[in-house]
DRENDO-1510 file (C-alpha; in Angstrom, 1 decimal, always signed):
<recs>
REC; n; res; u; v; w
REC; 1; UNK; +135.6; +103.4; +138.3 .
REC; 2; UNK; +132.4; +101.6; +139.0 .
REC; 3; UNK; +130.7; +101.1; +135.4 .
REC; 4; UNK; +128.4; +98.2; +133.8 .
REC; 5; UNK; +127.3; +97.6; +130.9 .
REC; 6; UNK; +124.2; +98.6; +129.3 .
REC; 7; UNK; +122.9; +97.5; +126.8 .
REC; 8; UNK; +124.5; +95.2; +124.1 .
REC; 9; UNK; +123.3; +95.7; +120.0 .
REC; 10; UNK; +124.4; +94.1; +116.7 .
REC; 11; UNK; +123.5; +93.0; +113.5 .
REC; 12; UNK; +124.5; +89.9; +110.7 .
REC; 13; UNK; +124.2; +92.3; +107.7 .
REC; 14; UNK; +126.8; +95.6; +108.2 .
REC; 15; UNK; +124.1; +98.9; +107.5 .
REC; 16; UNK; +121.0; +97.2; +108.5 .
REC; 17; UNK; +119.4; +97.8; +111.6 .
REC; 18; UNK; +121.3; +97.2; +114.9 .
REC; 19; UNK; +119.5; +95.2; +117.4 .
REC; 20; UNK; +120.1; +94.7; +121.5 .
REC; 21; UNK; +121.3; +91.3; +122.9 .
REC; 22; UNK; +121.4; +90.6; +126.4 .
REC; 23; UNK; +124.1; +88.6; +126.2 .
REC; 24; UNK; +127.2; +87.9; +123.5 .
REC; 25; UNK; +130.5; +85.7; +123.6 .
REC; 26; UNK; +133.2; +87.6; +122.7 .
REC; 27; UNK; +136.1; +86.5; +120.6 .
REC; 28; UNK; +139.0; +87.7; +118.3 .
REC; 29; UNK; +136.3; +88.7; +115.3 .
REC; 30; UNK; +134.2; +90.9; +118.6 .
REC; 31; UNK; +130.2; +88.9; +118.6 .
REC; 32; UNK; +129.9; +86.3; +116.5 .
REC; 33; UNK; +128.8; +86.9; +113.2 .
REC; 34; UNK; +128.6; +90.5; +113.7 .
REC; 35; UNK; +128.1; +92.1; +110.5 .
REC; 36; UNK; +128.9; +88.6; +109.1 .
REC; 37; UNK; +127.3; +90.0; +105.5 .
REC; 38; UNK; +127.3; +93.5; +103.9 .
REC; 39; UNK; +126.0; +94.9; +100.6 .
REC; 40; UNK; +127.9; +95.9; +97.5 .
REC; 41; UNK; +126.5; +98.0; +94.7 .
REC; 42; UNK; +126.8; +97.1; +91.0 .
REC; 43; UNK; +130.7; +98.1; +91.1 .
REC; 44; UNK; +131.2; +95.8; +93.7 .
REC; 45; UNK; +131.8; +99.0; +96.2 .
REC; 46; UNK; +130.5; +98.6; +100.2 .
REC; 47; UNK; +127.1; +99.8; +100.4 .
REC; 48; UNK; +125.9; +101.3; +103.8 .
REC; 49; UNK; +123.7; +104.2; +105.5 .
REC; 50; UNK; +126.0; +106.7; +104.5 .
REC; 51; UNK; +124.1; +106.4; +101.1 .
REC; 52; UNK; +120.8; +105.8; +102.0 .
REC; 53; UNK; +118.9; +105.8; +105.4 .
REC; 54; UNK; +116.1; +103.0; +104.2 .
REC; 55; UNK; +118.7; +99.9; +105.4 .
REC; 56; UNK; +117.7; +101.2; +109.1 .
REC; 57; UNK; +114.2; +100.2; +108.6 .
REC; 58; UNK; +115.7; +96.5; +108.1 .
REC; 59; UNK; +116.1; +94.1; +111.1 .
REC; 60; UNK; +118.6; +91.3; +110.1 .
REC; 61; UNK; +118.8; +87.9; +112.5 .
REC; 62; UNK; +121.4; +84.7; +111.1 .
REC; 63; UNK; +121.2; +81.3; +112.5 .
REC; 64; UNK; +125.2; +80.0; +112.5 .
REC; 65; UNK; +124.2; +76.6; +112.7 .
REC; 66; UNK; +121.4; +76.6; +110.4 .
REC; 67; UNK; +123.0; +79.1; +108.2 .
REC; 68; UNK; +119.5; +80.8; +108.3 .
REC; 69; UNK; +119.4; +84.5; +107.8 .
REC; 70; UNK; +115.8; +86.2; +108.1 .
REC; 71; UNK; +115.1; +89.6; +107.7 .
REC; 72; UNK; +112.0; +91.8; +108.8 .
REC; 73; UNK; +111.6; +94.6; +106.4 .
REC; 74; UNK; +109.4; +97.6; +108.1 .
REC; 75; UNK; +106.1; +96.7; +106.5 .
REC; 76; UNK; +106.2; +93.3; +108.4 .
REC; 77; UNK; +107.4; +91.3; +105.4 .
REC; 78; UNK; +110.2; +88.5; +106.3 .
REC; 79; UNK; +112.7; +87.3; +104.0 .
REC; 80; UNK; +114.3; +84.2; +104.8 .
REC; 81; UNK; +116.3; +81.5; +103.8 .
REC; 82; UNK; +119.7; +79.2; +103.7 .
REC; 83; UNK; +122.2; +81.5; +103.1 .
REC; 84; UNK; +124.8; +80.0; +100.5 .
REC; 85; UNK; +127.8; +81.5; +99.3 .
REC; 86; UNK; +128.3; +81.9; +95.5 .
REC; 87; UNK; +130.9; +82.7; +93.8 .
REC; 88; UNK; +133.9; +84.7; +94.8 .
REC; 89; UNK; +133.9; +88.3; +93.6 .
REC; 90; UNK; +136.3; +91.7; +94.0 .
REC; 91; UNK; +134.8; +93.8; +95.7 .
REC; 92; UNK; +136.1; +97.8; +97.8 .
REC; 93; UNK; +135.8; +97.7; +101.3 .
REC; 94; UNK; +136.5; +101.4; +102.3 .
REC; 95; UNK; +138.1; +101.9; +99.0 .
REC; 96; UNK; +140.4; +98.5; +99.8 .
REC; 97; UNK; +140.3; +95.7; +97.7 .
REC; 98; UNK; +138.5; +92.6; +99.4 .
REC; 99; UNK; +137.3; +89.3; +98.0 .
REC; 100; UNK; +133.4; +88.2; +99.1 .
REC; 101; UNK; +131.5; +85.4; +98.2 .
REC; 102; UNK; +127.9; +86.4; +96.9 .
REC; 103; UNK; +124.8; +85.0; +99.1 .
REC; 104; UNK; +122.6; +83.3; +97.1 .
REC; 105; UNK; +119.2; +84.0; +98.0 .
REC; 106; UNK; +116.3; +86.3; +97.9 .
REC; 107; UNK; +117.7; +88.9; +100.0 .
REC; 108; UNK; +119.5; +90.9; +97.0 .
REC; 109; UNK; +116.3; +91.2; +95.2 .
REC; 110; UNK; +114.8; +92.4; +98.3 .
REC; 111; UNK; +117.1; +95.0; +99.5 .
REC; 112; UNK; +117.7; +96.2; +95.9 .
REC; 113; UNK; +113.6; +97.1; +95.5 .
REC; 114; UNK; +114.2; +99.0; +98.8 .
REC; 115; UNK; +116.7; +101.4; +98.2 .
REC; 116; UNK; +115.8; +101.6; +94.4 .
REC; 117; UNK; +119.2; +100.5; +93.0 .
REC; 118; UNK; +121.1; +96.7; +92.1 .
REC; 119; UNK; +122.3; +95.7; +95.2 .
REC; 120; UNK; +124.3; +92.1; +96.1 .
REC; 121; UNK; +124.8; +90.5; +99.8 .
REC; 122; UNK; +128.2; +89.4; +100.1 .
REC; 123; UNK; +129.9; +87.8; +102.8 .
REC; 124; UNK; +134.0; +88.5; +103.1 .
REC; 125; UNK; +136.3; +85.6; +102.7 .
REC; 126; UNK; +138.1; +86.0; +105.4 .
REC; 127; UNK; +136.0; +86.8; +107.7 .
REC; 128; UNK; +133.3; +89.4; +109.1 .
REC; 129; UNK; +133.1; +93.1; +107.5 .
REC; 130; UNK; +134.7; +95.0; +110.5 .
REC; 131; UNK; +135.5; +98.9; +109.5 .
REC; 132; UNK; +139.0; +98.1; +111.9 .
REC; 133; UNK; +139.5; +94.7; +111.6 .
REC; 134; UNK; +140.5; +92.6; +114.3 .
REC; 135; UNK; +141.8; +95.8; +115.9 .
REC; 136; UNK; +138.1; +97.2; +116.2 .
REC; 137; UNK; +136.0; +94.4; +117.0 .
REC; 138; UNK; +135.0; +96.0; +120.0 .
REC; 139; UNK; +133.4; +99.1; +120.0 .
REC; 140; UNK; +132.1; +100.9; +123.5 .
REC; 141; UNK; +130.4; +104.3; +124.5 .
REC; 142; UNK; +128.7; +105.8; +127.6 .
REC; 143; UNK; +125.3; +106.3; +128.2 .
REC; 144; UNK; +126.4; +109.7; +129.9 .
REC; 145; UNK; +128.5; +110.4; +126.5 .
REC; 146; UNK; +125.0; +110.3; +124.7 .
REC; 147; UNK; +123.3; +112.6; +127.0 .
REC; 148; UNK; +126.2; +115.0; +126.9 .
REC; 149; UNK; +125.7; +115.2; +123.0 .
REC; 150; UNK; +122.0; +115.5; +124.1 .
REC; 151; UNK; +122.7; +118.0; +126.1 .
REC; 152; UNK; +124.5; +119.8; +123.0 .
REC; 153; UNK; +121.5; +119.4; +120.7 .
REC; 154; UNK; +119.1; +121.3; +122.7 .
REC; 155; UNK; +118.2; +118.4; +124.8 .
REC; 156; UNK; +116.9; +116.4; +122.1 .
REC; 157; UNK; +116.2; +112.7; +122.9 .
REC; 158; UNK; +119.5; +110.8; +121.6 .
REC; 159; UNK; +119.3; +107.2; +121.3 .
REC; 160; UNK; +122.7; +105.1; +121.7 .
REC; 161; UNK; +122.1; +102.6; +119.1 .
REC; 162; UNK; +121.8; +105.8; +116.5 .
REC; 163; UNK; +126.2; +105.4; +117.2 .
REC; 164; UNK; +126.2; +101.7; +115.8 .
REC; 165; UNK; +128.3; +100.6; +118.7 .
REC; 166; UNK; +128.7; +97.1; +120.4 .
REC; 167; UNK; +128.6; +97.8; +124.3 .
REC; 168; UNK; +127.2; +101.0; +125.9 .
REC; 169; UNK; +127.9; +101.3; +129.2 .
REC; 170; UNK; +127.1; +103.2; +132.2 .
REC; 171; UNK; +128.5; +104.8; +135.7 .
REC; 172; UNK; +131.5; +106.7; +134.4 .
REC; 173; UNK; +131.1; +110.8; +133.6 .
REC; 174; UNK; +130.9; +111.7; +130.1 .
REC; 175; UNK; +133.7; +110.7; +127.5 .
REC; 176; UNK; +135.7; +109.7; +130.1 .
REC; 177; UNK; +135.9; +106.7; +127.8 .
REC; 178; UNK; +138.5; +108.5; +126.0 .
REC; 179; UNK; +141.0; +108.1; +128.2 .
REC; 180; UNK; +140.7; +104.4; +128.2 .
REC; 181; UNK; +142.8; +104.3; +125.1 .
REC; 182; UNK; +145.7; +102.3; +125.4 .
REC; 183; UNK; +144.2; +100.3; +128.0 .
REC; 184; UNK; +142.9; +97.2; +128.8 .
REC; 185; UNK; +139.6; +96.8; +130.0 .
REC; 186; UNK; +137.3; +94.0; +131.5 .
REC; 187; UNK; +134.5; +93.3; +130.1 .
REC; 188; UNK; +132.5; +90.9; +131.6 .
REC; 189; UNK; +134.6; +88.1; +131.2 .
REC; 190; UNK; +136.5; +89.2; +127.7 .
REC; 191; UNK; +139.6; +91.4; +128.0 .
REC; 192; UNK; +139.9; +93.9; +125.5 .
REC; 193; UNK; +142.7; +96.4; +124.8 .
REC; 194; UNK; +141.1; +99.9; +123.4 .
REC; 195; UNK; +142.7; +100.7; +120.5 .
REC; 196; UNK; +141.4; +104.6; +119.4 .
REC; 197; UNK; +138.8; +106.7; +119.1 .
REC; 198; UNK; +135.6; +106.1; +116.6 .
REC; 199; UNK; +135.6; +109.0; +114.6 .
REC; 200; UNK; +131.7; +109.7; +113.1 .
REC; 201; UNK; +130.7; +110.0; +109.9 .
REC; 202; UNK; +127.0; +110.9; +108.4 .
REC; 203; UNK; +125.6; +107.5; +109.3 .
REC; 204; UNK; +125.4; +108.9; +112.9 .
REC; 205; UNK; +122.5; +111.8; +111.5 .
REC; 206; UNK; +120.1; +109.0; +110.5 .
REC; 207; UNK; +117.1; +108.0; +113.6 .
REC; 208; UNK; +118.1; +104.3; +114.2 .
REC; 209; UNK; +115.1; +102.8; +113.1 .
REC; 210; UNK; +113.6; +104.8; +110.1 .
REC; 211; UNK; +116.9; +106.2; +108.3 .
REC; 212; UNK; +115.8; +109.7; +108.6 .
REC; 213; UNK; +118.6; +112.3; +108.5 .
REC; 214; UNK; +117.1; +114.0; +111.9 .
REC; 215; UNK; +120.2; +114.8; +113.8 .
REC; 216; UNK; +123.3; +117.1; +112.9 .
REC; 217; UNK; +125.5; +114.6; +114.5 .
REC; 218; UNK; +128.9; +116.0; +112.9 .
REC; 219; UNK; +127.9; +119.6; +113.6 .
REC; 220; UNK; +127.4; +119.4; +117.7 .
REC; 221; UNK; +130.3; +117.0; +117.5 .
REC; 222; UNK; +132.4; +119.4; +116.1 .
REC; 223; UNK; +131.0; +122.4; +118.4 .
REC; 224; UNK; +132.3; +120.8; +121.4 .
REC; 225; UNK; +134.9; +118.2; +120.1 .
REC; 226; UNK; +136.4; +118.9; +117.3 .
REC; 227; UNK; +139.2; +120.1; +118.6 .
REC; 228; UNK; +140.2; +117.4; +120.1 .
REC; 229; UNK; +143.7; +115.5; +120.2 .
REC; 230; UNK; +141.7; +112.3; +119.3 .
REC; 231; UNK; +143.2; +109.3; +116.9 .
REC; 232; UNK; +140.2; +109.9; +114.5 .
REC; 233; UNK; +138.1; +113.0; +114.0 .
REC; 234; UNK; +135.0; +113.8; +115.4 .
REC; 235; UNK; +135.4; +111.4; +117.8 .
REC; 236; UNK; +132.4; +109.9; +119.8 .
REC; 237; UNK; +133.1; +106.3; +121.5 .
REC; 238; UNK; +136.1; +104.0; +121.3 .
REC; 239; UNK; +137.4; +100.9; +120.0 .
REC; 240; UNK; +139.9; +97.7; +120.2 .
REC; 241; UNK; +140.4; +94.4; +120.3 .
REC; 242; UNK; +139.8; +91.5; +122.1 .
REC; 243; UNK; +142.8; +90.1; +124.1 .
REC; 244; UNK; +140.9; +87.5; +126.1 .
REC; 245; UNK; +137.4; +86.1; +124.8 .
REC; 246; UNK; +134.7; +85.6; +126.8 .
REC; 247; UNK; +131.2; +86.1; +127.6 .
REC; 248; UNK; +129.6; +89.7; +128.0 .
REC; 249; UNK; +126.1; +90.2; +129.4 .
REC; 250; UNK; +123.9; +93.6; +130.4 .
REC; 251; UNK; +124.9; +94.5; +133.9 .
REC; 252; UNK; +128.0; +93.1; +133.3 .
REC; 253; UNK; +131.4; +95.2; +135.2 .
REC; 254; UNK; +133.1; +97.0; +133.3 .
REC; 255; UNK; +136.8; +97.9; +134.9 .
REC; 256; UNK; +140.2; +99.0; +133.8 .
REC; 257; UNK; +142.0; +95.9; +133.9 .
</recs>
């Protein structure tokens, strides 16, 4: 296997906009301060793209040493500030119980007038809002997956970052990722043992950038994968967790370790 990596793309605030890195340093929690903050509506439930496309058309960037967190909303207006944590709260992170801290700042107010509904930014107590935990701080996908569900749509032109993951890489045939599961892969210089398959959910139909529903995602995954033997349905990319930290940059090796 000869593969690199591609690109790299994350975001501070889980459901907003994912944006490319050249480079990250990878650790137990995956990129630091990777969806470091998410949203809860007014019943303290996780609030994401499932519910509403609009968070796409947010860019998020966060400071760590400043504790500065800026965001660019798609008119060109920036919201920025020291982001303080409030009080503790309960809160449902994919229907499990999880205590966050609200930020207090102007970002609530902001993202609430965009999706039309109360929204808070939280952080987690114990750490970043990872859908796997620890075990899924890593996510990875092939550029020739994408243009094999390209392929599927018609030839439609797919965009990787529309999957949300961390690394993309490239020089291995499509979804031969899969097989990588139970494995432990080099990275760069982080080691990371691959864990399962991402299953999708709707998330995946939305355009990356405006939030549009534009893609049947599900549909042509379930056309030509849906049956099969995968750890999660619908599979499209995998995941796992870091084993060995260490820095990751585009054009990068990627190798089964």
């Amino acid at each position: 296997m000869t593969a690199t990596v591609r690109a790299l793309a994350t975001t501070p605030v889980k459901g907003l906009r994912v944006v490319g890195a050249s480079r990250l340093e990878l650790g137990p929690s995956g990129a630091p301060n990777d969806r470091r903050f998410h949203l809860v509506d007014d019943r303290g439930r996780m609030f994401n793209g499932k519910r509403t496309g609009v968070l796409n058309t947010v860019a998020a960037t966060y400071d760590a040493a400043a504790r500065e967190l800026g965001m660019t909303f798609d008119g060109g207006e920036v919201v920025t500030g020291v982001a303080e944590l409030g009080e503790e709260i309960d809160t449902t992170f994919y229907s499990q119980p999880l205590r966050a801290r609200i930020v207090q700042g102007p970002w609530s107010q902001a993202l609430s007038a965009l999706a039309g509904q109360s929204l808070r930014l939280v952080a987690c107590v114990d750490g970043s809002a990872l859908d796997r935990g620890r075990r899924g701080a890593v996510s990875l996908v092939s550029s020739a997956s994408v243009a094999e569900l390209a392929r599927a749509a018609g030839g439609e032109d797919v965009q990787p970052r529309r999957f949300r993951m961390l690394v993309e890489i490239e020089g291995v045939a499509a979804h031969e990722e899969d097989g990588w599961v139970g494995s432990a892969v080099q990275i760069g210089a982080a080691l990371v043992r691959m864990r399962g398959h991402v299953g999708r959910c709707v998330v995946t139909t939305r355009h990356p950038d405006s939030g549009d529903a534009d893609l049947p995602t599900l549909d042509l995954l379930g056309s030509y994968r849906g049956d099969l033997d995968t750890t999660e349905p619908l599979a499209f990319g995998i995941y796992g967790e870091v084993l060995e930290g260490g820095a990751v940059a585009v054009g990068d090796a990627v190798r089964l370790a």
